[in-house]
N, CA and C atoms as a LAMMPS dump frame, in Angstrom:
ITEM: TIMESTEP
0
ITEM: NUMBER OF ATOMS
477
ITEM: BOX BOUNDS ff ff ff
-5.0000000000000000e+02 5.0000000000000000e+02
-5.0000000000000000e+02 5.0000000000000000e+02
-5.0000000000000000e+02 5.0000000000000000e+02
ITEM: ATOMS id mol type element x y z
1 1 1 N 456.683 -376.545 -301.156
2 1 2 C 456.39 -376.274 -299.771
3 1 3 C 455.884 -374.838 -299.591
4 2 1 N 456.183 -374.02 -300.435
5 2 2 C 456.196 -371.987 -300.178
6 2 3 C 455.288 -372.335 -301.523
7 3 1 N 453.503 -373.071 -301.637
8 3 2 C 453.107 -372.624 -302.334
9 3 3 C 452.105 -371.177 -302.39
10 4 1 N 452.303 -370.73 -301.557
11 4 2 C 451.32 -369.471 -300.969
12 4 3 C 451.716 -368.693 -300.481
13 5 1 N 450.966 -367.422 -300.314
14 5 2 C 451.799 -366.17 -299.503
15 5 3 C 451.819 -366.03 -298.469
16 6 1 N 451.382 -367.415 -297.694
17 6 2 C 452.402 -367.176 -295.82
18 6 3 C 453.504 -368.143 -296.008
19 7 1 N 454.31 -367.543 -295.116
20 7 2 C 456.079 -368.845 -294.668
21 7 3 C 455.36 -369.79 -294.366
22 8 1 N 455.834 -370.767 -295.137
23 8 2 C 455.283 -372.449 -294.306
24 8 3 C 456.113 -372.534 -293.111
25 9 1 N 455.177 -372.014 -291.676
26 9 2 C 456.035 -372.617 -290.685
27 9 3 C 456.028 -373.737 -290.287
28 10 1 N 454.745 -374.585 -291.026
29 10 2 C 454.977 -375.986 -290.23
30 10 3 C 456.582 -377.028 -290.609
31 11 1 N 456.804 -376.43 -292.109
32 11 2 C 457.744 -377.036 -292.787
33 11 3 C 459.371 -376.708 -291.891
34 12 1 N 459.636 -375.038 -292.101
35 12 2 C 460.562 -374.713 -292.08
36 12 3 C 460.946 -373.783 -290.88
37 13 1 N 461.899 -373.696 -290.14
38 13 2 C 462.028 -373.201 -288.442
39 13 3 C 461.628 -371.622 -288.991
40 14 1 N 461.493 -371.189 -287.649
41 14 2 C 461.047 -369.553 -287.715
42 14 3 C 462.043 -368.801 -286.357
43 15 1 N 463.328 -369.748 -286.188
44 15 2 C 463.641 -369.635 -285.213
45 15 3 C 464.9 -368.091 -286.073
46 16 1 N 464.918 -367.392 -284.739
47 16 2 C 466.045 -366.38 -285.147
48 16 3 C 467.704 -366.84 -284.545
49 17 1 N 467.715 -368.118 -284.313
50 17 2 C 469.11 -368.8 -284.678
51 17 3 C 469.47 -368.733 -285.25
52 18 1 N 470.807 -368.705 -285.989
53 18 2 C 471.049 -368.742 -287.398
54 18 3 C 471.462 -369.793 -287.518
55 19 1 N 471.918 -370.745 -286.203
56 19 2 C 472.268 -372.381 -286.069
57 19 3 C 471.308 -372.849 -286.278
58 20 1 N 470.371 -372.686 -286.461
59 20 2 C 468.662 -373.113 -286.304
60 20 3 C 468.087 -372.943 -288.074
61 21 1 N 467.995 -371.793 -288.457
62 21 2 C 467.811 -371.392 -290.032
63 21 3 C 468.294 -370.297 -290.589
64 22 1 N 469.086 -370.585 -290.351
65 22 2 C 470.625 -369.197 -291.19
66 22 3 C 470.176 -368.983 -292.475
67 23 1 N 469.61 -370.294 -293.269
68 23 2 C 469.639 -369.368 -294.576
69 23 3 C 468.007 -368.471 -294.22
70 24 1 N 467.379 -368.857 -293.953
71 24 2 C 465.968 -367.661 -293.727
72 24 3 C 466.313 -366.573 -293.04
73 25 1 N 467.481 -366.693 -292.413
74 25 2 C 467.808 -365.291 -292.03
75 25 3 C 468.743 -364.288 -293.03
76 26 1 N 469.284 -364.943 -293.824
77 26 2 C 469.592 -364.373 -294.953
78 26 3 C 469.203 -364.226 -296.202
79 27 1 N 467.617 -364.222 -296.402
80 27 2 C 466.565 -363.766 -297.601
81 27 3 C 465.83 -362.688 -297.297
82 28 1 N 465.895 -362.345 -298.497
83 28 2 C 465.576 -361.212 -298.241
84 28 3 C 464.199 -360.618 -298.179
85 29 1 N 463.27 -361.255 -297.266
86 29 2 C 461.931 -360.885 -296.345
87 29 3 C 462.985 -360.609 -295.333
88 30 1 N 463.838 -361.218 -294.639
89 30 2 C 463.595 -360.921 -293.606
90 30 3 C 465.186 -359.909 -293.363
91 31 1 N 466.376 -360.03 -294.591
92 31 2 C 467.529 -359.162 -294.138
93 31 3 C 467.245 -357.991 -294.717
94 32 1 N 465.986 -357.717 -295.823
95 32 2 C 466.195 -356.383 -295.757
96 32 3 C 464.582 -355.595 -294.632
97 33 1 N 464.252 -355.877 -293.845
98 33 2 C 463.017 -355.776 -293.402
99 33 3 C 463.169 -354.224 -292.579
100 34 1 N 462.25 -353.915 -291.692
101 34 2 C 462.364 -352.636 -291.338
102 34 3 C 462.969 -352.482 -290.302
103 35 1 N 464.396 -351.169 -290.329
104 35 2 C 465.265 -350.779 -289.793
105 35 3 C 464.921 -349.492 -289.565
106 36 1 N 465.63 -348.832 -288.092
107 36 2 C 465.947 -347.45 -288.58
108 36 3 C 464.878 -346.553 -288.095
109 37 1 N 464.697 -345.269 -287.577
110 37 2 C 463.436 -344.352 -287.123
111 37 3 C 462.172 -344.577 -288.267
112 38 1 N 462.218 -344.631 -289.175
113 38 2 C 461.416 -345.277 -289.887
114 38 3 C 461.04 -346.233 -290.872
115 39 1 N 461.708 -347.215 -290.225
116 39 2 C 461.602 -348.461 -291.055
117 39 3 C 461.73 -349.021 -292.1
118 40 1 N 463.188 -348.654 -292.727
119 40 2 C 463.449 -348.752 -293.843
120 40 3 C 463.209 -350.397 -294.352
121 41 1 N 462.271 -350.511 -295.198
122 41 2 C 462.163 -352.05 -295.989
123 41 3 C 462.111 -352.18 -297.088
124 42 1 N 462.589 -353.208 -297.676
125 42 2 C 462.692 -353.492 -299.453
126 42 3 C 463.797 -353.28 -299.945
127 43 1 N 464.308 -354.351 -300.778
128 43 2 C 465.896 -354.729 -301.404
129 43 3 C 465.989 -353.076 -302.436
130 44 1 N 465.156 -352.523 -302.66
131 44 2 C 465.57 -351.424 -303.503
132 44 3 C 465.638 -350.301 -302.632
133 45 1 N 464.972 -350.255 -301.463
134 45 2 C 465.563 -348.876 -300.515
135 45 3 C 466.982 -349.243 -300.076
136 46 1 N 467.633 -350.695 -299.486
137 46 2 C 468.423 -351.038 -299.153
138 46 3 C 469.48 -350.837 -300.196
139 47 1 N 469.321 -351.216 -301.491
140 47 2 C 470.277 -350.689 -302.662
141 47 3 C 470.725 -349.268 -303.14
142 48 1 N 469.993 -348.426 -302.306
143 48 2 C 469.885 -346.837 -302.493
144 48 3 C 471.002 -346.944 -301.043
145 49 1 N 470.777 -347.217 -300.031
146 49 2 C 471.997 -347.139 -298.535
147 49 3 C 473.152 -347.897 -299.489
148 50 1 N 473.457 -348.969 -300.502
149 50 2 C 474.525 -350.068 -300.737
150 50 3 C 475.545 -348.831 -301.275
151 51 1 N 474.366 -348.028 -302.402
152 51 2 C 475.548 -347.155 -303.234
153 51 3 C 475.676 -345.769 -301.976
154 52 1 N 474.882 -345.472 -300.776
155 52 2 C 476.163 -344.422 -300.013
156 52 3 C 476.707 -344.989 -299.326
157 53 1 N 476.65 -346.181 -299.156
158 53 2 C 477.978 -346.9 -298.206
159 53 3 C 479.291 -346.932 -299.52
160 54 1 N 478.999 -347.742 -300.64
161 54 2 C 480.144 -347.619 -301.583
162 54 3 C 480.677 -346.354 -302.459
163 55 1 N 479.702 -345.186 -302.15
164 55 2 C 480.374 -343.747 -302.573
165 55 3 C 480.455 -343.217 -301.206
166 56 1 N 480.885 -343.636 -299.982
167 56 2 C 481.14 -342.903 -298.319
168 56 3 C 482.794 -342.239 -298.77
169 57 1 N 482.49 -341.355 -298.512
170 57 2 C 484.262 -340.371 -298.336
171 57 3 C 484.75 -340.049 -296.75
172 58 1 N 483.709 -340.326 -295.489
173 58 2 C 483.712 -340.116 -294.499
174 58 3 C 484.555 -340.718 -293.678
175 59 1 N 484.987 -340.88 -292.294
176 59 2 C 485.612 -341.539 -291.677
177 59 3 C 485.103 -342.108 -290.466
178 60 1 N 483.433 -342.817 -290.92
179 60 2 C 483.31 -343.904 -289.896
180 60 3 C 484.093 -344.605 -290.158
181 61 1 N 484.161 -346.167 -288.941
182 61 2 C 485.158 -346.801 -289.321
183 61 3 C 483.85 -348.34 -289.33
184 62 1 N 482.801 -348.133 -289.26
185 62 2 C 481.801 -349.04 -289.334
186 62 3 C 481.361 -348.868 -291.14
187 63 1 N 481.28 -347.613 -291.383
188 63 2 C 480.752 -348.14 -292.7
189 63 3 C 481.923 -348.327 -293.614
190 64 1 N 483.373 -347.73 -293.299
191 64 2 C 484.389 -348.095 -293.959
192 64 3 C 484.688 -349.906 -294.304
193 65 1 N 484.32 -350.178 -293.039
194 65 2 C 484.56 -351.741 -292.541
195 65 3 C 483.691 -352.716 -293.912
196 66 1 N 482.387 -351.895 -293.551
197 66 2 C 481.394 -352.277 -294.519
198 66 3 C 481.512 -351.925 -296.324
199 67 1 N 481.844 -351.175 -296.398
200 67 2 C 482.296 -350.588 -297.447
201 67 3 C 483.397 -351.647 -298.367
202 68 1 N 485.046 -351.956 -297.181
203 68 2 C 485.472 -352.803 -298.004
204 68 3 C 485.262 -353.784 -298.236
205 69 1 N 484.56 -354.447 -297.012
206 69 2 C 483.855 -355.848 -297.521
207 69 3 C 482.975 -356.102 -298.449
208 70 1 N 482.677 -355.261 -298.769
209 70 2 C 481.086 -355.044 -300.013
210 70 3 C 482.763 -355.15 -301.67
211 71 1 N 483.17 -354.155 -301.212
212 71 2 C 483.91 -353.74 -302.802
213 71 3 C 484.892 -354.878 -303.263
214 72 1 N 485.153 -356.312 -302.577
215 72 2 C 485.76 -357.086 -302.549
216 72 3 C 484.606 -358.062 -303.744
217 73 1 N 483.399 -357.404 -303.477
218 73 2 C 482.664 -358.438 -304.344
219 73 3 C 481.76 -357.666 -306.139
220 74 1 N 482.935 -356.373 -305.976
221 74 2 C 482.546 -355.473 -306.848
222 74 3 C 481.751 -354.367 -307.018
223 75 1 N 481.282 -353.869 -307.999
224 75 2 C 480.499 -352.459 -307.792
225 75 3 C 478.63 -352.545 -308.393
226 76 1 N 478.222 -354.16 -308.506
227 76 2 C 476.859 -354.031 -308.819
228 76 3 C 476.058 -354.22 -307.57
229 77 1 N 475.189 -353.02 -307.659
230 77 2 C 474.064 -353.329 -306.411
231 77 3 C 473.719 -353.835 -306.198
232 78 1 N 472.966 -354.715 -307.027
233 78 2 C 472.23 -355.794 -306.492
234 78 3 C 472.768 -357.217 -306.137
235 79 1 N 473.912 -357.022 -307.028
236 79 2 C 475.02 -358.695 -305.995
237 79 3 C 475.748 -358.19 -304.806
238 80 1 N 475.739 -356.872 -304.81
239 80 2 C 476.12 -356.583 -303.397
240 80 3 C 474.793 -356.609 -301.916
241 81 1 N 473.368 -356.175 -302.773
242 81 2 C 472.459 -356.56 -301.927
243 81 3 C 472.556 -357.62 -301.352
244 82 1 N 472.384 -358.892 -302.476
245 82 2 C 472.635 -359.917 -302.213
246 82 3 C 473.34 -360.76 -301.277
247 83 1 N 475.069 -360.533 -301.156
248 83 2 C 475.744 -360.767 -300.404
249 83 3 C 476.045 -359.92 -299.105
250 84 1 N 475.342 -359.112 -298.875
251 84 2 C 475.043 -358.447 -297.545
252 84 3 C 474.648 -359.276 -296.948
253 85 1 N 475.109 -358.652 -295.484
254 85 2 C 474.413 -359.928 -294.155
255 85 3 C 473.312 -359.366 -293.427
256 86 1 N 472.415 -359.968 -292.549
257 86 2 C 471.678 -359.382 -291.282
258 86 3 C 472.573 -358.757 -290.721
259 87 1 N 473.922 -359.376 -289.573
260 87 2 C 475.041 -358.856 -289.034
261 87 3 C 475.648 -358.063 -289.633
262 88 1 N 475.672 -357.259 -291.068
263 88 2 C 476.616 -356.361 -291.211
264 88 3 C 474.998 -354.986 -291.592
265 89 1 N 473.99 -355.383 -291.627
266 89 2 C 473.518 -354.151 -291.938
267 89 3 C 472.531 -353.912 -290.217
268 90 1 N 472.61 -354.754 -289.321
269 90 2 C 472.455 -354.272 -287.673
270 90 3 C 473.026 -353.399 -287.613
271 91 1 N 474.835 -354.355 -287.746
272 91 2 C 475.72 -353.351 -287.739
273 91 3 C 475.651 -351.718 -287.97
274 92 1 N 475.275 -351.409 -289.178
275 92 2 C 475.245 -350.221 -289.753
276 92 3 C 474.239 -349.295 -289.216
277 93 1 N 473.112 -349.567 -289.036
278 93 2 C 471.826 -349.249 -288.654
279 93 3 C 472.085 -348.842 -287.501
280 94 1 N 473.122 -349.764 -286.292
281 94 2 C 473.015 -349.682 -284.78
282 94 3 C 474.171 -349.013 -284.18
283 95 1 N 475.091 -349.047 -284.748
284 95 2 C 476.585 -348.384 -285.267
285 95 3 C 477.352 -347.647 -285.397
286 96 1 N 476.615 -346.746 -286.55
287 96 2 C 477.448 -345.917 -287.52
288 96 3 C 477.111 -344.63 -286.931
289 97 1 N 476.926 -344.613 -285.852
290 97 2 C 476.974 -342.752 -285.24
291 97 3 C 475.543 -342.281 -286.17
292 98 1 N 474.878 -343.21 -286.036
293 98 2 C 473.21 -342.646 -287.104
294 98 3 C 473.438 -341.999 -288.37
295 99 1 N 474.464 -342.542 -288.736
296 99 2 C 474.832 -341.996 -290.286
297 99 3 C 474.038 -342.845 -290.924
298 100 1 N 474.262 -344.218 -291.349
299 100 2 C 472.923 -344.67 -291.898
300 100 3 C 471.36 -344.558 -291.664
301 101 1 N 471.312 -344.589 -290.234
302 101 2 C 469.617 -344.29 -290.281
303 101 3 C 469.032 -343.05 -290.821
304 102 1 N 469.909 -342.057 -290.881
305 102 2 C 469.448 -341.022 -291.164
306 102 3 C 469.621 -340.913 -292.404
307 103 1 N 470.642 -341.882 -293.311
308 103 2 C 470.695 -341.685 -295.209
309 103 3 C 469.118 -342.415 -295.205
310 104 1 N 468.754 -343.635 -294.324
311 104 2 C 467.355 -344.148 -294.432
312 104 3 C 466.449 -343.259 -294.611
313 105 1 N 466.435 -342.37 -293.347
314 105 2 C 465.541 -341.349 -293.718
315 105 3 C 465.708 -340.675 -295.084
316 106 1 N 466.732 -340.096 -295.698
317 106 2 C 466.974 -339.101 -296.946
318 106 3 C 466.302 -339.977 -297.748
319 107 1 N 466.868 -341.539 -297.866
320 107 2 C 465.973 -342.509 -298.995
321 107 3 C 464.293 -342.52 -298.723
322 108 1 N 463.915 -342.367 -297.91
323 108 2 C 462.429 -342.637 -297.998
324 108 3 C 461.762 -341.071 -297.902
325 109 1 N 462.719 -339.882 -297.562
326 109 2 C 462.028 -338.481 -297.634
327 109 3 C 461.686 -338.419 -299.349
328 110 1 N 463.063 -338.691 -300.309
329 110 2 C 463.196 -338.296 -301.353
330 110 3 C 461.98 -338.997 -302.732
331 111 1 N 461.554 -340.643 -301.788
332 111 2 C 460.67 -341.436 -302.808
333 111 3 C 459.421 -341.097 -302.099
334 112 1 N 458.798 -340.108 -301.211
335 112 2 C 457.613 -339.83 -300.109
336 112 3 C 457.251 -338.667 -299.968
337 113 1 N 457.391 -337.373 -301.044
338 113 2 C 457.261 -336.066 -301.452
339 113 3 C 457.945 -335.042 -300.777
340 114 1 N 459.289 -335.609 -300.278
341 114 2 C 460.483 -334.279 -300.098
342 114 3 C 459.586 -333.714 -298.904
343 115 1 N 459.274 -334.512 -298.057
344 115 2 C 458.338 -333.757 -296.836
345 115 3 C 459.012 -333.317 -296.046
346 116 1 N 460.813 -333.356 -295.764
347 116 2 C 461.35 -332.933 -294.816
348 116 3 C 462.256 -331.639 -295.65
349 117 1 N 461.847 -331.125 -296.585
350 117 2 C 462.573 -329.755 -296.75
351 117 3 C 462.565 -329.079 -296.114
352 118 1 N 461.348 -328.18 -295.679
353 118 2 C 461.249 -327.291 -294.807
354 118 3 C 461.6 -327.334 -293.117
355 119 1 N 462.6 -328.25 -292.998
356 119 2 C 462.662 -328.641 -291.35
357 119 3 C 464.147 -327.739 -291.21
358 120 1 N 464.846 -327.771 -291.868
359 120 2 C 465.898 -326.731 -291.24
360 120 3 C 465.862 -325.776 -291.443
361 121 1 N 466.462 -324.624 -290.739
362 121 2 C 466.508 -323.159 -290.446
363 121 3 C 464.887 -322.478 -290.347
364 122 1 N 463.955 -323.317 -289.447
365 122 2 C 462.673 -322.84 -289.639
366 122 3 C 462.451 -323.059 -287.927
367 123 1 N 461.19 -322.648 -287.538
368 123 2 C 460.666 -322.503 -286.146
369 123 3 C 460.315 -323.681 -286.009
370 124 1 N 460.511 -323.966 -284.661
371 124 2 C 459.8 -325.202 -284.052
372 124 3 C 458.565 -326.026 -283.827
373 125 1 N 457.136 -324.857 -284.492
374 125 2 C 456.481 -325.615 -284.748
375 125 3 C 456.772 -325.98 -286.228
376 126 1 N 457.354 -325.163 -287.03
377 126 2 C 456.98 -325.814 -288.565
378 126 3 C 457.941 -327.175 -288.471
379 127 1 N 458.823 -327.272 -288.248
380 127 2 C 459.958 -328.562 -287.682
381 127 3 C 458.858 -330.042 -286.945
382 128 1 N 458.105 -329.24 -285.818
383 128 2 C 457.42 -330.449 -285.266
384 128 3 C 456.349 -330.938 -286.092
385 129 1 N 455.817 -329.958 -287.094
386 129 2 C 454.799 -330.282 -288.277
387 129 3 C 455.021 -331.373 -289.439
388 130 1 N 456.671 -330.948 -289.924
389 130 2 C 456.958 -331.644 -290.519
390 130 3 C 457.324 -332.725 -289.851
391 131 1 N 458.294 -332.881 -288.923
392 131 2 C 458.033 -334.703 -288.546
393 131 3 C 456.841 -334.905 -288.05
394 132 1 N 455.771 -334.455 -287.576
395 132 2 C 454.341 -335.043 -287.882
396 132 3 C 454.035 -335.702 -289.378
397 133 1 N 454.467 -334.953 -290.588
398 133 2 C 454.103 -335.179 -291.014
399 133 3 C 454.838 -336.369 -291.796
400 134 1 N 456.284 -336.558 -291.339
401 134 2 C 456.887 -337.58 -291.734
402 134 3 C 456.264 -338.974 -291.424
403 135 1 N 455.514 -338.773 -289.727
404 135 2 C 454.975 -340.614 -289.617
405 135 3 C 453.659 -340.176 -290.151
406 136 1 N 452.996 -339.344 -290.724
407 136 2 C 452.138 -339.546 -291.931
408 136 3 C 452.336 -340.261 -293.033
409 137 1 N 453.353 -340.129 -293.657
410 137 2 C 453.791 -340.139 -294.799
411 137 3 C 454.238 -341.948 -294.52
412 138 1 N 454.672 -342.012 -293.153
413 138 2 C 455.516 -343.482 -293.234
414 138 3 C 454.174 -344.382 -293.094
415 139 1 N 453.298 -343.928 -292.53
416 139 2 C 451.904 -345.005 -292.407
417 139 3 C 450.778 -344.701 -292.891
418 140 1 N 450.648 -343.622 -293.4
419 140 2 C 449.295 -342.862 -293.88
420 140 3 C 448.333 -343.109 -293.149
421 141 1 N 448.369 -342.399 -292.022
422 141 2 C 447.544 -342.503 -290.761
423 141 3 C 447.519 -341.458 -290.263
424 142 1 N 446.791 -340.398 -289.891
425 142 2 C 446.817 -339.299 -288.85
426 142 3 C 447.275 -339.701 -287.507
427 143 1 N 446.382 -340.982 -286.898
428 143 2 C 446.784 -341.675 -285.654
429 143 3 C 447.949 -342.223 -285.537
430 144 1 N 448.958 -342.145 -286.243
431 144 2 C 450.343 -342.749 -286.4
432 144 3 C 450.98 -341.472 -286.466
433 145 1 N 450.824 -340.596 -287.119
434 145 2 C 451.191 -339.503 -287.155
435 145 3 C 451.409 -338.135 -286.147
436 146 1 N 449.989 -338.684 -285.086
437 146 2 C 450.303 -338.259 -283.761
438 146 3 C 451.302 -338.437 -282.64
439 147 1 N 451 -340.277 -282.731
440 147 2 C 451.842 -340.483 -282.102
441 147 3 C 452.957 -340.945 -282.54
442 148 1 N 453.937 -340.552 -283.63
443 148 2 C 454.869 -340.217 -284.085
444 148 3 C 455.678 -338.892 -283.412
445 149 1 N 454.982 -338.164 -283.999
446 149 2 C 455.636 -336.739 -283.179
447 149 3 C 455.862 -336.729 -281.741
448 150 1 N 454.674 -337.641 -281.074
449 150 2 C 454.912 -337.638 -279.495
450 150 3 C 456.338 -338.346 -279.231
451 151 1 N 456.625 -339.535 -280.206
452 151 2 C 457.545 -340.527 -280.057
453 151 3 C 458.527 -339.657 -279.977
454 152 1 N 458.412 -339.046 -281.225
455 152 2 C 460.115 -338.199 -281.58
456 152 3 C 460.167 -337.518 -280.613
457 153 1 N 458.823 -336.671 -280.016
458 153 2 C 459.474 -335.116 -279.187
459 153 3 C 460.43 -335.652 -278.107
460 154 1 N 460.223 -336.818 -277.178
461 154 2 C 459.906 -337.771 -276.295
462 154 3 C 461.835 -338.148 -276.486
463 155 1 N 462.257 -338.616 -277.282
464 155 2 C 463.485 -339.01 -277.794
465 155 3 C 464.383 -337.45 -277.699
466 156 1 N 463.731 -336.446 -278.388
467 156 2 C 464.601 -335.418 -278.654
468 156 3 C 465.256 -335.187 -277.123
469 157 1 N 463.483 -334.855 -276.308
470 157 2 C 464.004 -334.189 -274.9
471 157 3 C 464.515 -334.934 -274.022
472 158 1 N 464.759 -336.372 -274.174
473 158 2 C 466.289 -337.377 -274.148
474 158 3 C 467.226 -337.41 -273.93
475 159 1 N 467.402 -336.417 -274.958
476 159 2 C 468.803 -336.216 -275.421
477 159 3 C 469.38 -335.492 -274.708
């Protein structure tokens, strides 16, 4: 039926029920897909968040939660990828006081040329440069990159 590289939707629901197609919501196109200020996707960025949720010394009580439920099924990444849920990595993403979104970010600064070194203890334009240059880096687009920074400034003065 999946002989090609689109989802056969005529075959199989596309519904986000999970009463509907629970297991397509738990493969991984679509549980590890993009999360997070910048869109963390792919079972191997997600395995880089598995091991700081299972080395966390901190005292959320969301990734703790997450944490023991993961270590119940041992210490390999990738059967812990595996048995991760949609509902427990929302969870984390939506959650955790932005402790995970922001290890998201560290995972995709560190494999995307360390573009956010220079953002602390520096002036505010070199800060707004570099997250310019972070939604560069996330889309390789100048035009994404613009309005990236607009996004973020927009969020900061939010706050």
């Amino acid at each position: 039926m999946w002989g090609g590289e689109a989802y056969p939707q005529q075959h199989t629901s596309v519904s986000t029920n999970p009463s509907a197609a629970g297991y397509v919501l738990e493969a991984d196109f679509f549980k590890f897909r993009g999360r997070g200020l910048i869109q963390t996707t792919g079972r191997g960025n997600y395995i880089k968040i598995i091991s700081f949720v299972m080395n966390y010394q901190g005292t959320n009580p969301v990734i703790i939660a997450a944490k023991a439920g993961w270590a119940q099924h041992g210490v390999n990444l990738d059967t812990l990828a595996t048995i991760s849920t949609n509902a427990e990595w929302d969870n984390l993403f939506q959650n955790s006081s932005t402790i995970v979104a922001a290890k998201s970010i560290q995972v995709h600064n560190s494999l995307s040329g360390s573009y956010l070194e220079g953002i602390n203890g520096t002036t505010p334009a070199v800060a707004a440069a570099t997250i310019r240059n972070m939604g560069k880096r996330v889309s390789g687009a100048d035009a994404y990159a613009n309005l990236y920074i607009n996004r973020v400034t927009q969020m900061i003065e939010l706050l």
